[in-house]
DSSP file (Angstrom, degrees, kcal/mol; ACC not computed):
  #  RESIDUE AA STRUCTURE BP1 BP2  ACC     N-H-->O    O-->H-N    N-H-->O    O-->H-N    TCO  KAPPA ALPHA  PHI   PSI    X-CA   Y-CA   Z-CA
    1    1 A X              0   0    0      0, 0.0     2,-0.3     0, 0.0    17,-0.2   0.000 360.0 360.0 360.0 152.1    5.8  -20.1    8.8
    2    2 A X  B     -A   17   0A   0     15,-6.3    15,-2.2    13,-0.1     2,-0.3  -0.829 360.0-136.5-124.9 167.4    2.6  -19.8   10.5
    3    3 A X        +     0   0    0     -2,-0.3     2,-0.3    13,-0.2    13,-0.1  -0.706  33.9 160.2-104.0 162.5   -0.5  -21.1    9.2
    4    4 A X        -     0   0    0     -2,-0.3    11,-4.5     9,-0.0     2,-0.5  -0.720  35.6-129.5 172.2 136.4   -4.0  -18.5    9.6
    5    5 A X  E     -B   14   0B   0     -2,-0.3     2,-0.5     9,-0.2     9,-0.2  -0.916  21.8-150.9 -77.7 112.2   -7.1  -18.6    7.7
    6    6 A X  E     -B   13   0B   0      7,-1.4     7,-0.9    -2,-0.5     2,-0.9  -0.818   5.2-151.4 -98.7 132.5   -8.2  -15.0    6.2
    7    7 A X  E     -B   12   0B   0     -2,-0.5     2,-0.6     5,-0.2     5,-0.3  -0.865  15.0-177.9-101.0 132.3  -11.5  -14.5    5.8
    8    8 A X  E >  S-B   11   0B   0      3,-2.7     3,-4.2    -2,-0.9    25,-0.1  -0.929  73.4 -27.9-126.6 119.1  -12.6  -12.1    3.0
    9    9 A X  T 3  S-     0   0    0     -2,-0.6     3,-0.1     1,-0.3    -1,-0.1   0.827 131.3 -43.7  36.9  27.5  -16.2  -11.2    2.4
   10   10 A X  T 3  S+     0   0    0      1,-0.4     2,-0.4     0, 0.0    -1,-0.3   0.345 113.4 116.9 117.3 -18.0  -17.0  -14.6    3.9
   11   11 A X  E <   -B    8   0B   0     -3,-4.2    -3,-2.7     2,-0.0    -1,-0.4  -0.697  51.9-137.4 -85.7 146.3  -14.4  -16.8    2.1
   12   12 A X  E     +B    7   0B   0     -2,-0.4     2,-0.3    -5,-0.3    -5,-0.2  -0.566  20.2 173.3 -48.9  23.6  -11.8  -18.6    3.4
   13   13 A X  E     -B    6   0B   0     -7,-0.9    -7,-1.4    -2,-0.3    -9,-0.0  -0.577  27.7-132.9-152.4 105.8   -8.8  -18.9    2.3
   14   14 A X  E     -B    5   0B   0     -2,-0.3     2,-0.3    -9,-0.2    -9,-0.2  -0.356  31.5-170.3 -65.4 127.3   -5.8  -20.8    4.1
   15   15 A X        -     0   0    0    -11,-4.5     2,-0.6     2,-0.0   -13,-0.1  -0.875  22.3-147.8-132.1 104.3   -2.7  -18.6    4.1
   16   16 A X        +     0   0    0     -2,-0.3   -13,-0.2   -13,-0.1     2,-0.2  -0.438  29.3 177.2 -56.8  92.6    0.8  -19.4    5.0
   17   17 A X  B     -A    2   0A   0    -15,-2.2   -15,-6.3    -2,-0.6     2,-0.1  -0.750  39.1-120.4-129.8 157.5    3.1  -15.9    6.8
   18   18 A X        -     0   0    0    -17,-0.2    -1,-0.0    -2,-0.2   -16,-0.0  -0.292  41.1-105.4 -76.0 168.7    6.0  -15.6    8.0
   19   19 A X  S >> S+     0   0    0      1,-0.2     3,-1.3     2,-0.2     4,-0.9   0.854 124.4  54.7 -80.9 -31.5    5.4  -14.3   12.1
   20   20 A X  H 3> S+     0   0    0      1,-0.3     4,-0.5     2,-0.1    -1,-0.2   0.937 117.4  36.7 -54.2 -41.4    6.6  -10.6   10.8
   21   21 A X  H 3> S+     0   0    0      1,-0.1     4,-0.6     3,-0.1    -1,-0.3  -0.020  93.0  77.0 -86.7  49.4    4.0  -10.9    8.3
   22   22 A X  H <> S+     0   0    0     -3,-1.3     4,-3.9     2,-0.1    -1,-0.1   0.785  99.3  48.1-120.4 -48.6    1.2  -12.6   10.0
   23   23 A X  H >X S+     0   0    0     -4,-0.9     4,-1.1     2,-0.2     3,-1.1   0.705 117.8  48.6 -68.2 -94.6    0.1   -8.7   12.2
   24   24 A X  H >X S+     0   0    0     -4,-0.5     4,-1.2     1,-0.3     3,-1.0   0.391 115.8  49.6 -22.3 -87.7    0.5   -6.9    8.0
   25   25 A X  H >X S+     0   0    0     -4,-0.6     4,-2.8     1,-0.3     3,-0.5   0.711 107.7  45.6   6.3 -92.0   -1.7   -9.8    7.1
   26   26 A X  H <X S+     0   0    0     -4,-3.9     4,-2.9    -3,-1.1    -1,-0.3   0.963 114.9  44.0 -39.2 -55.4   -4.4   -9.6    9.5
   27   27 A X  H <X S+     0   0    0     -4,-1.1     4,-0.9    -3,-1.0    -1,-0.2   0.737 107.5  53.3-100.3  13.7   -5.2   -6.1    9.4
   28   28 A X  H XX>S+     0   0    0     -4,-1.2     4,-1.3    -3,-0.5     5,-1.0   0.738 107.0  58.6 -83.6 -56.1   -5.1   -5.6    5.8
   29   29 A X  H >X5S+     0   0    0     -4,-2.8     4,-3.9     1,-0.2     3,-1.8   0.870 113.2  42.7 -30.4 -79.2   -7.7   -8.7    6.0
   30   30 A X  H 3X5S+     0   0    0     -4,-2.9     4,-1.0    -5,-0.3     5,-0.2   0.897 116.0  43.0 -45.4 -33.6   -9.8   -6.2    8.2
   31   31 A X  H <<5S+     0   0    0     -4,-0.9    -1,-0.2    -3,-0.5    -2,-0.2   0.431 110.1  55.5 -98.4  12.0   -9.4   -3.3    6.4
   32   32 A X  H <X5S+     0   0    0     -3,-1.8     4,-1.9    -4,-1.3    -2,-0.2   0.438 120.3  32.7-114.4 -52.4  -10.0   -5.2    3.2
   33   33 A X  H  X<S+     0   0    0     -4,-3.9     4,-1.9    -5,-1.0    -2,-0.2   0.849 110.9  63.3 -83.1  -1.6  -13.6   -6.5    4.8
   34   34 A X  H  < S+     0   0    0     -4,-1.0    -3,-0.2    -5,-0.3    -1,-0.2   0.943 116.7  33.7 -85.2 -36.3  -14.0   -2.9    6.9
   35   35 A X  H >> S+     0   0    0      1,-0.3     4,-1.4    -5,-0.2     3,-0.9   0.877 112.5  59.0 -65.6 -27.2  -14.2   -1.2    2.7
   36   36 A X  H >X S+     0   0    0     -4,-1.9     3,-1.9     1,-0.3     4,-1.8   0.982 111.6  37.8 -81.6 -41.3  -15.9   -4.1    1.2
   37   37 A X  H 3< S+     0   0    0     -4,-1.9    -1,-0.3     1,-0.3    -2,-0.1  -0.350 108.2  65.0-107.9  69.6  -19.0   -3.5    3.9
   38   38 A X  H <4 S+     0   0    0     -2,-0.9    -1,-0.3    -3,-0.9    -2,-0.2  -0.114 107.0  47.9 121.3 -49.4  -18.3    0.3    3.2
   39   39 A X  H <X S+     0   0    0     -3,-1.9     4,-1.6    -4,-1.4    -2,-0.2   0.938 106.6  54.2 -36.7 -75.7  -19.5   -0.9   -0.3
   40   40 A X  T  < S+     0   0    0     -4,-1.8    -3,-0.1     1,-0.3     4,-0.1   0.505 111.6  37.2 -54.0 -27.7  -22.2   -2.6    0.7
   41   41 A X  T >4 S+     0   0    0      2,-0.1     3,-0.5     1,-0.1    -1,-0.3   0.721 116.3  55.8-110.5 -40.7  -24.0    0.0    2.7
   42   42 A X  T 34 S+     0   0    0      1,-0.2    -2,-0.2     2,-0.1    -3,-0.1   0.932 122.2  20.3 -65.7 -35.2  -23.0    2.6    0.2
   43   43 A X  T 3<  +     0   0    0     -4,-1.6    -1,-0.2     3,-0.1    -2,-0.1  -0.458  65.1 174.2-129.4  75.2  -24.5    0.8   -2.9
   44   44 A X  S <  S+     0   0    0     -3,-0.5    -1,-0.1     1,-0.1    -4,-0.1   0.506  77.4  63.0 -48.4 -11.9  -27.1   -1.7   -2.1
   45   45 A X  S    S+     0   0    0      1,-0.1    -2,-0.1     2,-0.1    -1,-0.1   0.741  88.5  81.5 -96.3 -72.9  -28.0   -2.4   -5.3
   46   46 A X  S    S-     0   0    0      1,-0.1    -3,-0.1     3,-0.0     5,-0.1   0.502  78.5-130.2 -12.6 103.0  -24.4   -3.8   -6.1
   47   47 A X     >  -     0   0    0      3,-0.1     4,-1.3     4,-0.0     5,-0.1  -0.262  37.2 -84.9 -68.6-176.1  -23.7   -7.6   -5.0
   48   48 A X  H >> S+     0   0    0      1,-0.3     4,-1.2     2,-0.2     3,-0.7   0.876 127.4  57.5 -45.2 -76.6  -20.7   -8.9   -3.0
   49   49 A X  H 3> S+     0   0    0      1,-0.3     4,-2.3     2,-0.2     5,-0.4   0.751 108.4  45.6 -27.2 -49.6  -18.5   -9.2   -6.5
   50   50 A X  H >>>S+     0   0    0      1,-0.2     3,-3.5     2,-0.2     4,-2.6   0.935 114.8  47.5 -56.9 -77.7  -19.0   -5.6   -7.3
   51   51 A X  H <X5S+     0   0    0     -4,-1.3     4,-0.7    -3,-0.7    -1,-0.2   0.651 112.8  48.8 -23.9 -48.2  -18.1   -4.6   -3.7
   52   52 A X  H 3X5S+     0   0    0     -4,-1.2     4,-1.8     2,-0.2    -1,-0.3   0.638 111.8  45.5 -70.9 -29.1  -15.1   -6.7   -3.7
   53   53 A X  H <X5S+     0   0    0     -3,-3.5     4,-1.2    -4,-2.3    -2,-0.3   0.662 110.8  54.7-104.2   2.2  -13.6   -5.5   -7.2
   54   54 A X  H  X5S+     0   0    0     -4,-2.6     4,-3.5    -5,-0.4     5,-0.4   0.757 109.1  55.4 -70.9 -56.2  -14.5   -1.6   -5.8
   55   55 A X  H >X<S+     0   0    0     -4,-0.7     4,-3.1    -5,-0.5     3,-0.6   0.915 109.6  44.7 -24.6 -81.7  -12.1   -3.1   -2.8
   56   56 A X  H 3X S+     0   0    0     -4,-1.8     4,-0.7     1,-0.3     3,-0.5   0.794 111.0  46.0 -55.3 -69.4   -9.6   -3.9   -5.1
   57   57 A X  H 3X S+     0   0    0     -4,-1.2     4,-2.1     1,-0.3     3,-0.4   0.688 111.8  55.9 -57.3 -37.3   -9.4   -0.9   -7.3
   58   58 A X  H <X S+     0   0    0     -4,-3.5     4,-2.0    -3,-0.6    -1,-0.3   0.966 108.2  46.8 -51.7 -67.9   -9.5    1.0   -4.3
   59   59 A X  H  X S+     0   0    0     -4,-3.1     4,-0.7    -3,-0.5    -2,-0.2   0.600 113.4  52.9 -17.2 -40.1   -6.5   -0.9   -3.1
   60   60 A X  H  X S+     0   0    0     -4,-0.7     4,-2.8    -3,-0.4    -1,-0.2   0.680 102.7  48.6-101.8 -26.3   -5.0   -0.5   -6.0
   61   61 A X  H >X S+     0   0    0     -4,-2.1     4,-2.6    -5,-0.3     3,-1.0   0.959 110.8  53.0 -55.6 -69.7   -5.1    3.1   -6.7
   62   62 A X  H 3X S+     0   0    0     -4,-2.0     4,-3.7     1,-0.3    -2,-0.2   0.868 107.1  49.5 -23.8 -51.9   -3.8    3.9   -3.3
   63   63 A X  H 3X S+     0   0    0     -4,-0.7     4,-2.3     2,-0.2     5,-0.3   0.940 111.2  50.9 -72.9 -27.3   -1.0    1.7   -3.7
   64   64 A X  H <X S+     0   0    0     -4,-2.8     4,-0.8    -3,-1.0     5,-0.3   0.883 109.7  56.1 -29.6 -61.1   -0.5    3.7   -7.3
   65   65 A X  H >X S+     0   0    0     -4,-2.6     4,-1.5     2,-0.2     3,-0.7   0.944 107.3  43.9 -38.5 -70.8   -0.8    7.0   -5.0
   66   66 A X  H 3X S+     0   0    0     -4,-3.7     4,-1.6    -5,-0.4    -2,-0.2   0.988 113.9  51.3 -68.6 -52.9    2.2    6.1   -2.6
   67   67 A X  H 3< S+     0   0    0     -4,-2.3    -1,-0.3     1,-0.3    -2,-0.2   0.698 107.9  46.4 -63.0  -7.4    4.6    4.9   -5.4
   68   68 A X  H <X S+     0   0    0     -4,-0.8     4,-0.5    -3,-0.7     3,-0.4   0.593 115.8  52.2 -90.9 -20.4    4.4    7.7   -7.6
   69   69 A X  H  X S+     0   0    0     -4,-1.5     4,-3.4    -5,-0.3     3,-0.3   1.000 109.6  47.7 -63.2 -47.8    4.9    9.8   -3.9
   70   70 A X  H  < S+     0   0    0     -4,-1.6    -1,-0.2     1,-0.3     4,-0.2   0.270 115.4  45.3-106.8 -17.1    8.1    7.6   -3.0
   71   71 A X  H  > S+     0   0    0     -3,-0.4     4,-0.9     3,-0.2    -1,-0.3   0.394 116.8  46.2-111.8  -1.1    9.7    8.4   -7.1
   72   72 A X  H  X S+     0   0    0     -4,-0.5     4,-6.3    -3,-0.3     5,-0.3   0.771 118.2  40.0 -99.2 -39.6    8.7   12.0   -6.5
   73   73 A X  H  X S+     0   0    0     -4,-3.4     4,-0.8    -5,-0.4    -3,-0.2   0.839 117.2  53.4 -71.0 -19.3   10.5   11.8   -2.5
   74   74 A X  H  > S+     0   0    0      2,-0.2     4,-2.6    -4,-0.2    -1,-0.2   0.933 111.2  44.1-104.5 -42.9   13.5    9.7   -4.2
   75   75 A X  H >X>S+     0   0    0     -4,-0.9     4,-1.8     1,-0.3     3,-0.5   0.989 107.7  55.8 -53.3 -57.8   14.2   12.5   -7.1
   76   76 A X  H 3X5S+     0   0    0     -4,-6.3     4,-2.9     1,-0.3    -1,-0.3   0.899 112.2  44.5 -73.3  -8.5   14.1   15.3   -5.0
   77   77 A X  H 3X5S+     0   0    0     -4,-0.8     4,-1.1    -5,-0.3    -1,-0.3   0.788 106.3  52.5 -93.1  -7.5   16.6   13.8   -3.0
   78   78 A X  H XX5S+     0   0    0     -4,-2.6     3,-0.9    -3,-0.5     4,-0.9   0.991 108.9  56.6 -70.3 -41.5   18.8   12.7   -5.4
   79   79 A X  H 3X5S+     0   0    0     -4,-1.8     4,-1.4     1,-0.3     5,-0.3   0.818 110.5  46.1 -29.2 -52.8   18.4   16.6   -6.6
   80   80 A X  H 3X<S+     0   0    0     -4,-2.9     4,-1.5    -5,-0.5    -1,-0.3   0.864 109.5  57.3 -85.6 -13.3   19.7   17.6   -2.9
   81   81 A X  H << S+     0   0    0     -4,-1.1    -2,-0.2    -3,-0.9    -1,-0.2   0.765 109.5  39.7 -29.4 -58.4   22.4   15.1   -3.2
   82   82 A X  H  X S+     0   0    0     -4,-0.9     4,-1.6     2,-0.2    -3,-0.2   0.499 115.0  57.3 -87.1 -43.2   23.8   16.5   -6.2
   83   83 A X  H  X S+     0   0    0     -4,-1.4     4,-2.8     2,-0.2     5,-0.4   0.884 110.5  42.3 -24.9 -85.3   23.1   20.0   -4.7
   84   84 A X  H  X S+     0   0    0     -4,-1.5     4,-2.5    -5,-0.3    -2,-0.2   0.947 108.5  60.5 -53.4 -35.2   25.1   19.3   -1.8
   85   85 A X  H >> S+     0   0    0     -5,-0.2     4,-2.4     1,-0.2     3,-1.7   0.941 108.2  42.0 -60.0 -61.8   27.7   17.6   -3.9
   86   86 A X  H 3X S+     0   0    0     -4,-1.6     4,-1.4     1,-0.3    -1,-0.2   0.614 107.4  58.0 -51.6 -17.4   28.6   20.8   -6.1
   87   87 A X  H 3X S+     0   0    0     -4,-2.8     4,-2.1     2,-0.1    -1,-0.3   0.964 107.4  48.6 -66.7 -41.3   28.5   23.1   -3.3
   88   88 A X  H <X S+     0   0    0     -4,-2.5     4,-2.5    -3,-1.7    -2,-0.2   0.983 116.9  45.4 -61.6 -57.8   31.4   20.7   -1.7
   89   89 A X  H >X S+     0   0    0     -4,-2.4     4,-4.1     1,-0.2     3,-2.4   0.990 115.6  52.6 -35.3 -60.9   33.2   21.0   -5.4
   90   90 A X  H 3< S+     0   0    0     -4,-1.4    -2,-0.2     1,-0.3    -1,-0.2   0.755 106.2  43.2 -50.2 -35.3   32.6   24.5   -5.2
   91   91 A X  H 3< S+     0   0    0     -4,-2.1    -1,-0.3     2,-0.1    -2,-0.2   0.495 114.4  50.7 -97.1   6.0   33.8   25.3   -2.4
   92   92 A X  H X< S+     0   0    0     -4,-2.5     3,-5.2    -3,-2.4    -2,-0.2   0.841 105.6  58.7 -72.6 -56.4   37.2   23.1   -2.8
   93   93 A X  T 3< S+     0   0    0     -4,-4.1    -2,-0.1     1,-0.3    -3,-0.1   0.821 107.7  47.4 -55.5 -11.2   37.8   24.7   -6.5
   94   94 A X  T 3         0   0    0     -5,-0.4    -1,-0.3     1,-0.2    -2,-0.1   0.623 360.0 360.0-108.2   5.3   37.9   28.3   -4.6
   95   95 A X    <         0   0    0     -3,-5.2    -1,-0.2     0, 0.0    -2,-0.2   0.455 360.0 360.0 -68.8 360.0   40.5   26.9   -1.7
């Protein structure tokens, strides 16, 4: 395990990755501070907190976004699966 500090909107926070994770790590840490000051210039009257839990929702949608993609990509291929099986049936029962 490797040891790395992420800094997040100015905080610190000592975090312990494996060497596969450490590069995930890092550049969600960057793309985590590139949105928060993406916030910041977008709504100036909002402080850091606001800006950071816009982060996060943001974050969280997205990830919302991909898993509903990924049950949509995993049905239709069980659907060609299933497809494919009954053709195979089909075309034994008429040998």
């Amino acid at each position: 395990m490797n040891r790395i500090e992420a800094n997040i909107a100015g905080t610190k926070i000592p975090l312990k990755v494996s060497e596969e994770e450490e590069v995930y790590v890092t550049k969600a840490i960057e793309e985590i501070n590139a949105r928060i000051k993406q916030y910041q210039s977008e709504f100036t009257q909002k402080d850091l907190q606001d800006c950071i839990l816009m982060a996060l929702l943001t974050y969280a949608v997205d990830y919302h976004k991909v898993q509903s993609r990924m049950v949509d990509e995993t049905s239709w291929n069980t659907l060609i699966d299933i497809r494919n099986q009954l053709q195979v049936l089909e075309a034994h029962s008429l040998d």
